[in-house]
VOBA-1610 file (N, C-alpha, C; in pm, whole numbers, padded with zeros to 5 digits, always signed):
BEGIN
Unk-03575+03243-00446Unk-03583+03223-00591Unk-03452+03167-00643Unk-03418+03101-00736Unk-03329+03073-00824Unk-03253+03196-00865Unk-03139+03201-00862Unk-03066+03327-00932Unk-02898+03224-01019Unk-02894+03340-01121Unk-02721+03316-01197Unk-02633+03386-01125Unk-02558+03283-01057Unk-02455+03315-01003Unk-02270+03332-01072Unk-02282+03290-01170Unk-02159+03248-01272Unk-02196+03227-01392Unk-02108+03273-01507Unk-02100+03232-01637Unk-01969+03205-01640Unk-01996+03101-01723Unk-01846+03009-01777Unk-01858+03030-01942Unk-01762+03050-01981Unk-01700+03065-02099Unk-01591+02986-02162Unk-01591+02849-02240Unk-01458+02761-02294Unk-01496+02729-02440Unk-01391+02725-02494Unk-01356+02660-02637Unk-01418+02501-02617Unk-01471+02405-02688Unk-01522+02258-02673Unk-01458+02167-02802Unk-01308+02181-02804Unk-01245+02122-02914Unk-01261+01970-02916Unk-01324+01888-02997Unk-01336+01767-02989Unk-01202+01665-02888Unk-01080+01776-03013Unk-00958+01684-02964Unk-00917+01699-02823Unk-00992+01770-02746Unk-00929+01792-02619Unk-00998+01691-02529Unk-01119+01610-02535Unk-01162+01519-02503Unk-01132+01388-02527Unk-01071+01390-02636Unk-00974+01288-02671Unk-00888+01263-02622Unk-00824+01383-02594Unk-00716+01361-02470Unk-00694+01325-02342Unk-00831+01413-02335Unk-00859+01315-02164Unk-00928+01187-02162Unk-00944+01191-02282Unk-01010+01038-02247Unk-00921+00899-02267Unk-00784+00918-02343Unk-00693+00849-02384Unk-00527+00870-02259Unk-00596+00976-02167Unk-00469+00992-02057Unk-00345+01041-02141Unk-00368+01132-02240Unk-00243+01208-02308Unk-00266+01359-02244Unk-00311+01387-02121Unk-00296+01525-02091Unk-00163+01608-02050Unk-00116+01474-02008Unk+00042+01521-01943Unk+00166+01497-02058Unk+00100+01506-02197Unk+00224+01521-02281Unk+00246+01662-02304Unk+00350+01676-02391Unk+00436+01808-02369Unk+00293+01902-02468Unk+00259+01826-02541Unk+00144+01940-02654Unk+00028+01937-02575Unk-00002+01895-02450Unk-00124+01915-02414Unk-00129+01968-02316Unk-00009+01921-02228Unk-00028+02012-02105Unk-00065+02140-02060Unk+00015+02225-02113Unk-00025+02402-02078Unk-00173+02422-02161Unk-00188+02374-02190Unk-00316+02385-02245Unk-00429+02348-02092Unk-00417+02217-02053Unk-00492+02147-01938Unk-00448+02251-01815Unk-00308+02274-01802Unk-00301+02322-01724Unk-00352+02473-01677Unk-00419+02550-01813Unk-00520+02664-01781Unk-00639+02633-01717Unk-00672+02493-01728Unk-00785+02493-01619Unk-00794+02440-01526Unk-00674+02406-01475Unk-00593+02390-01294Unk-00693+02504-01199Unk-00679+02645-01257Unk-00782+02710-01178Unk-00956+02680-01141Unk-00946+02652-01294Unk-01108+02641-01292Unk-01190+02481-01226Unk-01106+02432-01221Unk-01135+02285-01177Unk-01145+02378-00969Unk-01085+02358-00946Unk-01068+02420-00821Unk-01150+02556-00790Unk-01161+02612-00889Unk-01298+02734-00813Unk-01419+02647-00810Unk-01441+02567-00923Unk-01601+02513-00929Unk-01643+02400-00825Unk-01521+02364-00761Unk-01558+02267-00645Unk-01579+02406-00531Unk-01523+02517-00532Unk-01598+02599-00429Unk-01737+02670-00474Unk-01732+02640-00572Unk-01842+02721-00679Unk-01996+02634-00769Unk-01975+02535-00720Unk-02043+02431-00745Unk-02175+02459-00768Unk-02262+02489-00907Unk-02392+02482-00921Unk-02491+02349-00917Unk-02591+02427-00875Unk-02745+02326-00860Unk-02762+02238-01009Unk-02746+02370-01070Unk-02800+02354-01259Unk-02652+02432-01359Unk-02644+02355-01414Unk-02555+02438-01554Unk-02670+02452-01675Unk-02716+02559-01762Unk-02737+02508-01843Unk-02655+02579-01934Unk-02611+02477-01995Unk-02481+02485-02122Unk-02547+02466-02255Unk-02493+02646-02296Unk-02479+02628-02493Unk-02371+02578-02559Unk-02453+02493-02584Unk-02379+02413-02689Unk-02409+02422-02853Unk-02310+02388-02955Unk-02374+02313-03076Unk-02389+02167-03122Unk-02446+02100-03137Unk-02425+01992-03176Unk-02398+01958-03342Unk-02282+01867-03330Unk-02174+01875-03501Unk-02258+01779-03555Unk-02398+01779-03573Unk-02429+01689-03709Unk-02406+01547-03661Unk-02427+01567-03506Unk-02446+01387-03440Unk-02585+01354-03369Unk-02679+01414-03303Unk-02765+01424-03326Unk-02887+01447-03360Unk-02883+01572-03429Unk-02995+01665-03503Unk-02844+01601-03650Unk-02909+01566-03751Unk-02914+01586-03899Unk-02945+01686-03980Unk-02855+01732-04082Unk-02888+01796-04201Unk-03055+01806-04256Unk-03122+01694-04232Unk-03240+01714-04226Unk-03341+01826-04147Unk-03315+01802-03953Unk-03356+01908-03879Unk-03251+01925-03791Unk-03239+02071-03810Unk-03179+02157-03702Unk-03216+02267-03644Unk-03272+02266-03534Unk-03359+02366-03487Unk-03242+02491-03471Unk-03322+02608-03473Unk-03226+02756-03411Unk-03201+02709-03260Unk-03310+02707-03201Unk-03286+02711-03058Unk-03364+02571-03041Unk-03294+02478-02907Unk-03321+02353-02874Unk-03292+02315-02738Unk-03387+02293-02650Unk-03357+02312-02558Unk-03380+02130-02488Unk-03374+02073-02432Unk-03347+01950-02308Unk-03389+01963-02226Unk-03527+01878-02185Unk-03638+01855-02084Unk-03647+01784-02000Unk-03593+01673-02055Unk-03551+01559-01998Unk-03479+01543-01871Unk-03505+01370-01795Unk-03437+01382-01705Unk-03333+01349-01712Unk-03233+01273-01826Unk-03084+01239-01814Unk-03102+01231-01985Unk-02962+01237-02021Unk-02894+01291-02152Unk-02789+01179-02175Unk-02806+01098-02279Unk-02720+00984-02316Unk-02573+01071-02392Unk-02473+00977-02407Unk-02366+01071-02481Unk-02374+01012-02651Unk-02360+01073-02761Unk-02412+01011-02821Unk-02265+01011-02891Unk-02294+00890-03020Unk-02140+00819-03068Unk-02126+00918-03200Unk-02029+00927-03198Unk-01987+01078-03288Unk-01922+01017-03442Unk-01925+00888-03440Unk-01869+00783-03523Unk-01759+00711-03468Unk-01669+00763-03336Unk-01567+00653-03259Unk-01610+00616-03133Unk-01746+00619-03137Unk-01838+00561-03001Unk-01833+00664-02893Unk-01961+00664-02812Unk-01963+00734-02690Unk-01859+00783-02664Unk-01807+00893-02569Unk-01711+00964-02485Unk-01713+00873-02330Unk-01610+00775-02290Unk-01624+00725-02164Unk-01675+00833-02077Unk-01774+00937-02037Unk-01817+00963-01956Unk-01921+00977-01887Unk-01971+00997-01803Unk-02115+00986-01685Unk-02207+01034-01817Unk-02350+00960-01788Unk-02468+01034-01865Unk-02509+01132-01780Unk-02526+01239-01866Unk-02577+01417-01803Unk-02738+01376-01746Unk-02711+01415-01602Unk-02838+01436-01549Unk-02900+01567-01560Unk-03081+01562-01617Unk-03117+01716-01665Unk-03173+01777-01487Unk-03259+01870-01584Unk-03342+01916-01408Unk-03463+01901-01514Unk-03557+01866-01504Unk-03666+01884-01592Unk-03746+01973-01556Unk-03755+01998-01405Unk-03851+02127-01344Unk-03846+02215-01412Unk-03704+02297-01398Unk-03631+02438-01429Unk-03678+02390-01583Unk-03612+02326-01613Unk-03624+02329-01784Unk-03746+02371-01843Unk-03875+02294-01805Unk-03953+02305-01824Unk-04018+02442-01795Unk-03950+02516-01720Unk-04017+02618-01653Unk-03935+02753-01769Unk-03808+02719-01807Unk-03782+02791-01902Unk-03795+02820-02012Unk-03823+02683-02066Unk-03866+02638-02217Unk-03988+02711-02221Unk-04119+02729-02172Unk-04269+02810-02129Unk-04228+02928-02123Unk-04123+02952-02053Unk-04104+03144-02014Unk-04084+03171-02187Unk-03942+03128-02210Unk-03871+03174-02386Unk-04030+03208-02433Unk-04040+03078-02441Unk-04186+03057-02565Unk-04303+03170-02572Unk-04299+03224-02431Unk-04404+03304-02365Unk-04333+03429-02398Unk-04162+03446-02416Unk-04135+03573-02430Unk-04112+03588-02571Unk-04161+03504-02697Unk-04138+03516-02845Unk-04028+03411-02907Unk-03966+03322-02794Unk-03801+03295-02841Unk-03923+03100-02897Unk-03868+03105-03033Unk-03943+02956-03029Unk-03835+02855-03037Unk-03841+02818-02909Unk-03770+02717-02865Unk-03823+02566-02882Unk-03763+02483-02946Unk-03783+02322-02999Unk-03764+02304-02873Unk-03864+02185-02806Unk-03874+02122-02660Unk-03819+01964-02684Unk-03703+01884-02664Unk-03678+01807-02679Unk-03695+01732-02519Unk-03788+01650-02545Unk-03814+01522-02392Unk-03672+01414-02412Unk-03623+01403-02617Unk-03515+01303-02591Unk-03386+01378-02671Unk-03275+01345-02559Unk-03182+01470-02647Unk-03032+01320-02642Unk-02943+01308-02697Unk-02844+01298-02719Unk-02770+01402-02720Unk-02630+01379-02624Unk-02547+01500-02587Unk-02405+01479-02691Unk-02345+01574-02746Unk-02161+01535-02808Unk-02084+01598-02724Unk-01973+01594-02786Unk-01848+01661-02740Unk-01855+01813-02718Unk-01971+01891-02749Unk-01993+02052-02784Unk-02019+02059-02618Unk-02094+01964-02569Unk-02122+01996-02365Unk-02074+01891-02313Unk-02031+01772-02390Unk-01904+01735-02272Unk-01778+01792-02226Unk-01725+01836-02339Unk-01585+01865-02339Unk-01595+01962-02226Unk-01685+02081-02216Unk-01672+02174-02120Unk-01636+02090-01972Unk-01764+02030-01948Unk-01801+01973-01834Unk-01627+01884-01819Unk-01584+01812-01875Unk-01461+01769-01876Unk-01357+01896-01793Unk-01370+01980-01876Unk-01266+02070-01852Unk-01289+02129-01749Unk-01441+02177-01674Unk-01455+02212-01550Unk-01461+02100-01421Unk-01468+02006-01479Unk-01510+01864-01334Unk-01389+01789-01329Unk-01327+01777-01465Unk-01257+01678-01473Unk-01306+01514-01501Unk-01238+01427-01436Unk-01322+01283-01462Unk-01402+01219-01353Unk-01510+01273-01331Unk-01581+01213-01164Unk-01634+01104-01215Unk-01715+00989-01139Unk-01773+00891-01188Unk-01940+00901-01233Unk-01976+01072-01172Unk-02082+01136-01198Unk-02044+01288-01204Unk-02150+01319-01309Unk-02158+01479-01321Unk-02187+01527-01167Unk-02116+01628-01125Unk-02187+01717-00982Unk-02293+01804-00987Unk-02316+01797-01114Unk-02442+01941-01134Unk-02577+01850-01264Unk-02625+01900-01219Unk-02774+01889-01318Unk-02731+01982-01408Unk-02793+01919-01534Unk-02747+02026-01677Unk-02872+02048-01771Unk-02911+02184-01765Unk-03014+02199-01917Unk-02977+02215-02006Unk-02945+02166-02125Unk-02881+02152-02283Unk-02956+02246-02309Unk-02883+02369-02372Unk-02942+02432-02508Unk-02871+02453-02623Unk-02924+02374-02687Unk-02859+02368-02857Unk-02889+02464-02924Unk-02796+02586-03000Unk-02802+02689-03096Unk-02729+02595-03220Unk-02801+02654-03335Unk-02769+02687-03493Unk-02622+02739-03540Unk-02508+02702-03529Unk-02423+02772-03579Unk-02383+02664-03689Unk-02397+02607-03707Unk-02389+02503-03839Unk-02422+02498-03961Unk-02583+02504-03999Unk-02611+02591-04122Unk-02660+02717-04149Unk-02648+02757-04274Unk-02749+02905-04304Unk-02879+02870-04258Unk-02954+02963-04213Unk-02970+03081-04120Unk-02913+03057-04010Unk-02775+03138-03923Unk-02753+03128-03768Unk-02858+03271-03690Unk-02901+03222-03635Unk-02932+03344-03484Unk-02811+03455-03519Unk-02852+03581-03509Unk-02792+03689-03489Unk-02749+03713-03313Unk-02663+03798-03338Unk-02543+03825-03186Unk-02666+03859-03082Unk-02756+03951-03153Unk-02838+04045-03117Unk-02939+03953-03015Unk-02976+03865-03144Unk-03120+03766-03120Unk-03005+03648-02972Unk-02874+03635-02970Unk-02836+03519-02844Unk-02840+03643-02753Unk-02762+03722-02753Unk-02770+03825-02642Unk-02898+03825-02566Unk-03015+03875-02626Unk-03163+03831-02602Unk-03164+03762-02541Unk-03171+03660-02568Unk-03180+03511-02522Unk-03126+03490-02380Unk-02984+03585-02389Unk-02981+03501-02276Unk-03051+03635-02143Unk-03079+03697-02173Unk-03117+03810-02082Unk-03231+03727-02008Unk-03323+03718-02136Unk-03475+03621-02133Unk-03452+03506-02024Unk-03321+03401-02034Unk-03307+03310-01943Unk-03267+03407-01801Unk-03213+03463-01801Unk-03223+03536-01608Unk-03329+03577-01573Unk-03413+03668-01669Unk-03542+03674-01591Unk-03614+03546-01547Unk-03612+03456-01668Unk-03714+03342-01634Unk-03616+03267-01489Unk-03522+03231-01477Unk-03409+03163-01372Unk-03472+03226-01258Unk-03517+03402-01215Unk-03508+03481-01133Unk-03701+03426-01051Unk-03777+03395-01211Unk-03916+03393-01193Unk-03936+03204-01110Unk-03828+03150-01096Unk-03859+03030-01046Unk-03860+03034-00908Unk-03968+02958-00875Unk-03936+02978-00722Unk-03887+02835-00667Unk-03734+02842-00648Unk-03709+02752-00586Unk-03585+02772-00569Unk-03499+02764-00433Unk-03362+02831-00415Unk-03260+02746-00463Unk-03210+02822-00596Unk-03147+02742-00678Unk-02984+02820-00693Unk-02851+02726-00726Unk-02765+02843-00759Unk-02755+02803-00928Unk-02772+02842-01027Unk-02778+02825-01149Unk-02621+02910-01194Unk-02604+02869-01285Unk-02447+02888-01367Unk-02509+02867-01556Unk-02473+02997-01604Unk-02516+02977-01779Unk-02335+02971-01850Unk-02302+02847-01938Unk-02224+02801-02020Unk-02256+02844-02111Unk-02153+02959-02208Unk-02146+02955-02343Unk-02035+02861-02370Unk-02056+02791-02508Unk-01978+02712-02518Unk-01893+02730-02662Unk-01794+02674-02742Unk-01770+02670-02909Unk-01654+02787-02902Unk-01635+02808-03010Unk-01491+02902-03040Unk-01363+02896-03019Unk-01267+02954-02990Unk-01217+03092-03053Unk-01233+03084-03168Unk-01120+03143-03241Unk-01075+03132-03421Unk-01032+02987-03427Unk-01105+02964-03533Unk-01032+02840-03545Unk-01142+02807-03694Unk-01045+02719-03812Unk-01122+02701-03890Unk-01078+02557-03938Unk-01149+02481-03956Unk-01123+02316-03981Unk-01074+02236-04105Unk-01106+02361-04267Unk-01131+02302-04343Unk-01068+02402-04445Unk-01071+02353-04597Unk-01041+02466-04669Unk-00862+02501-04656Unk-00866+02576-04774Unk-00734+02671-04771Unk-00694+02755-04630Unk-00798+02808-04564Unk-00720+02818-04449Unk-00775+02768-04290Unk-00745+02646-04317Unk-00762+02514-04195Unk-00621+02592-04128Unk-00657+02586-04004Unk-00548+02634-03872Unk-00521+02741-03891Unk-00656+02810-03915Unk-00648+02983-03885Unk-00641+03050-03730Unk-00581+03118-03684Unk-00557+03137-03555Unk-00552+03319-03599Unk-00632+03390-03521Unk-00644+03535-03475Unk-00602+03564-03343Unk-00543+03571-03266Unk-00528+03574-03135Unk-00559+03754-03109Unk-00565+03847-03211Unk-00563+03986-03172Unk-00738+03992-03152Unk-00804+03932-03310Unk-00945+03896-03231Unk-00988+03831-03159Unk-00972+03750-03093Unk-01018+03655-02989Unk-00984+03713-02855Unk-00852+03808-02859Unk-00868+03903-02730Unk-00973+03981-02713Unk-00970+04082-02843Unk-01055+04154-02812Unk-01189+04144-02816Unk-01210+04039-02880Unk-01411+03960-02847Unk-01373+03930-02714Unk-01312+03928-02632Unk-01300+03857-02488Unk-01320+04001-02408Unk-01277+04106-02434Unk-01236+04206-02330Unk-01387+04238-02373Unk-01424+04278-02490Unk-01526+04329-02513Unk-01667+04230-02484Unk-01644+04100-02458Unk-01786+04024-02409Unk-01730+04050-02219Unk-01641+04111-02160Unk-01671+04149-02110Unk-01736+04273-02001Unk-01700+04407-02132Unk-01712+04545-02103Unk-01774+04596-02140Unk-01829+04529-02311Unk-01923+04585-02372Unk-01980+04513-02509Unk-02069+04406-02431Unk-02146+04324-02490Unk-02219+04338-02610Unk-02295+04464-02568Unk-02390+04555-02700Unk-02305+04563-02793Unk-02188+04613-02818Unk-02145+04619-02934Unk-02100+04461-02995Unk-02109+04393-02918Unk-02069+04248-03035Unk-02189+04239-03081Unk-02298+04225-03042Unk-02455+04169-03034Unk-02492+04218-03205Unk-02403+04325-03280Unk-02401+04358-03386Unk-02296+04313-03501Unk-02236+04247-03414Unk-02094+04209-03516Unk-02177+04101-03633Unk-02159+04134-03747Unk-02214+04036-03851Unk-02174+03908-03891Unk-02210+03821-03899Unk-02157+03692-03901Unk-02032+03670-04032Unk-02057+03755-04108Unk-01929+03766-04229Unk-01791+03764-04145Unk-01804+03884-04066Unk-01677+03919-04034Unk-01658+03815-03953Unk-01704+03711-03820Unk-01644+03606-03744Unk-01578+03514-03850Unk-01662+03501-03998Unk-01592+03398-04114Unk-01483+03483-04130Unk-01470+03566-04141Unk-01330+03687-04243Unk-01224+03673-04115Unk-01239+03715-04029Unk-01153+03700-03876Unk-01131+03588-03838Unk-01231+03497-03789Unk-01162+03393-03724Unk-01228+03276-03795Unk-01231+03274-03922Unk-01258+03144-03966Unk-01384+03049-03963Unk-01439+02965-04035Unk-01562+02917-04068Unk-01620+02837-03963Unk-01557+02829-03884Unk-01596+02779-03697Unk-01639+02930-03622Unk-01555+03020-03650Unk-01533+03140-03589Unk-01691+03178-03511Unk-01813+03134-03619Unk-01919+03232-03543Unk-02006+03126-03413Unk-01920+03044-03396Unk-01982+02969-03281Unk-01943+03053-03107Unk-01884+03184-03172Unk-01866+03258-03037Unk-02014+03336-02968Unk-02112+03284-03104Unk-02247+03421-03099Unk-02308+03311-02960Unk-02268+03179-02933Unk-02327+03143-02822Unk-02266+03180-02679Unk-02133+03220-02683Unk-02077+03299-02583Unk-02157+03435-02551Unk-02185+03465-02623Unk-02376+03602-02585Unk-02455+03555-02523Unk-02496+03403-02516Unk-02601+03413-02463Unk-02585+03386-02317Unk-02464+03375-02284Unk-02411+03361-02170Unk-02407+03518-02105Unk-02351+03575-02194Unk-02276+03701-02131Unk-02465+03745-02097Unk-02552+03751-02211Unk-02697+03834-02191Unk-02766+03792-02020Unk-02732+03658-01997Unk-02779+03656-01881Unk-02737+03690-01719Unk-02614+03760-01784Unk-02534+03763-01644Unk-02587+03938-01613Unk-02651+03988-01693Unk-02650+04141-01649Unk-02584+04264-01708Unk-02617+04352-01658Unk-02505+04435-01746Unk-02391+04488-01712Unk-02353+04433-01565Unk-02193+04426-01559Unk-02141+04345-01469Unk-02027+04295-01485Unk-01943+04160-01428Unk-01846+04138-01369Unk-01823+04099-01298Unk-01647+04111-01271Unk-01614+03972-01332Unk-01476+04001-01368Unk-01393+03874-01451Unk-01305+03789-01358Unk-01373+03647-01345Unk-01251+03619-01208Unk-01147+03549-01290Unk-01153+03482-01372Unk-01046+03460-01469Unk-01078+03426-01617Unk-00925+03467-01688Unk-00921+03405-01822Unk-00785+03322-01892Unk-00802+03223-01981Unk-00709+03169-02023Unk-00720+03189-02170Unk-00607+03176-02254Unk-00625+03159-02412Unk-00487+03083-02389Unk-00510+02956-02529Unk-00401+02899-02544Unk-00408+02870-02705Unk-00257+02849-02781Unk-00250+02807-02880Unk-00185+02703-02925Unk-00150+02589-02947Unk-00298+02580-03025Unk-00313+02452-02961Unk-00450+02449-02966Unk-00543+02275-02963Unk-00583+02222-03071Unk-00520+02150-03153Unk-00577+02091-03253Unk-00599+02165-03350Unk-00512+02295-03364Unk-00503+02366-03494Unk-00619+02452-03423Unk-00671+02501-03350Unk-00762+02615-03284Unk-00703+02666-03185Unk-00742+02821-03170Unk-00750+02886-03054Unk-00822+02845-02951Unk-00789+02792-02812Unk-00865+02759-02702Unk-00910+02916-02612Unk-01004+02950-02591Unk-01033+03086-02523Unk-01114+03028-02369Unk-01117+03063-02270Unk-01194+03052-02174Unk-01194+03147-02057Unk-01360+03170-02003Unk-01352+03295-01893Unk-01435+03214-01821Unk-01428+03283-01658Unk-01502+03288-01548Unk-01558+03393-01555Unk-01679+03432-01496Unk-01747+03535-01546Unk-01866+03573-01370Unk-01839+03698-01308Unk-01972+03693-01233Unk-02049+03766-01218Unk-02225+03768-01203Unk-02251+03904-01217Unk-02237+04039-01087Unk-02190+04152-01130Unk-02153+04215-01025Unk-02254+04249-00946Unk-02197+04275-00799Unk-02291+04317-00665Unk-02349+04437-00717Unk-02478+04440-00678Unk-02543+04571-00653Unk-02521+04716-00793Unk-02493+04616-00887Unk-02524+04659-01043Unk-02646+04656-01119
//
């Protein structure tokens, strides 16, 4: 059968793709930043999944103010990058798995979660940037990717409760496929960080630890944290961490941590990122 072998956990700051895409990684403001994921580049070539499927949000490049689904998932067999207003991201178009996808999108649906089935998806910077930061620049993605797009953009977002869910729902369904797969679930978006307003370059670093220790010791209690307080704490970006749940929901209910980085700042944000696995015989 298919099983989750890894969750990945990173911040998807536009500007950090910018960087790699313009060869400014090795300046003095970017480096220690890049250089937190010196590790992670190097486990995932030993660690290399079949399938990623990565939560993402997408910023109002291709779903519109018009429709934005809660949950959105990518069926398809390849994923264009779409132009964010300074054109495409020079990188590989995301190849999907459409099997798995398809096989998950039916499970959710079957387990209450109503998931929007997109056959045509345009990808941004919310699941490149990761993939950047874990691959680096190949001339192709190494992994097949299922996009799932969450709501953290307008009123109504998904509750902690309702991604946690979610992602539980995706391991069973991952577990119900029969086909020997190594699958890896991406939460993606966050730390503190707020863009706009009186307080643009809000940085919490005391919360962003402790949402970190606690998405990894004790999940249930974020799954309640109210979306006020991610605005009051870490700023009007802040609740794009509720997709870091749906990561943590599928890994089980306990993990070992193979690593973490936090850096300050990227572009006026907190950068947060974990390795995540689910533990043996838990």
């Amino acid at each position: 059968m298919a099983r989750i072998t890894a969750g990945i956990a990173t911040s998807h700051v536009p500007a950090v793709g910018a960087a790699i895409d313009m060869g400014r990684t090795e300046e003095d403001y970017w480096k220690p930043m890049f250089a937190g994921y010196e590790f992670s580049k190097t486990w995932m070539k030993d660690n290399n999944p079949d399938v990623a499927i990565i939560v993402y949000n997408d910023h109002a490049s291709y779903f519109g103010m018009d429709i934005i689904p809660t949950f959105a998932m990518g069926i398809a067999e390849s994923f264009a990058i779409c132009d964010e207003g300074y054109g495409p991201r020079p990188v590989p178009v995301v190849q999907g798995a459409p099997e798995l996808a398809t096989h998950l999108a039916a499970s959710l649906i079957l387990d209450d979660f109503d998931m929007t089935v997109l056959n045509v998806l345009e990808v941004d910077h919310g699941l490149t940037v990761p993939m950047s930061l874990m691959f680096g620049t190949p001339d192709k993605w190494p992994t097949k990717v299922i996009p799932l797009a969450v709501n953290v953009v307008m009123y109504p977002q998904p509750s902690g409760e309702r991604c946690l869910a979610l992602g539980k729902a995706i391991r069973d369904a991952v577990e119900q496929f029969d086909e020997d797969l190594n699958v890896q679930v991406w939460g993606t978006g966050g730390m503190s960080h707020q863009i706009q307003g009186a307080r643009a370059g809000l940085i919490n670093l005391p919360f962003d630890r402790k949402f970190m220790d606690d998405l990894v010791n004790q999940p249930e209690v974020l799954q309640y944290k109210p979306h006020l307080e991610y605005m009051i704490e870490a700023g009007s970006e802040g609740v794009e961490l509720i997709m870091w749940l749906v990561m943590r929901g599928a890994l089980g209910d306990h993990v070992d941590e193979v690593y973490r980085f936090n850096h300050v700042p990227a572009s006026n944000t907190s950068v947060g990122h974990l390795i995540l696995t689910p533990k043996e015989n838990a």
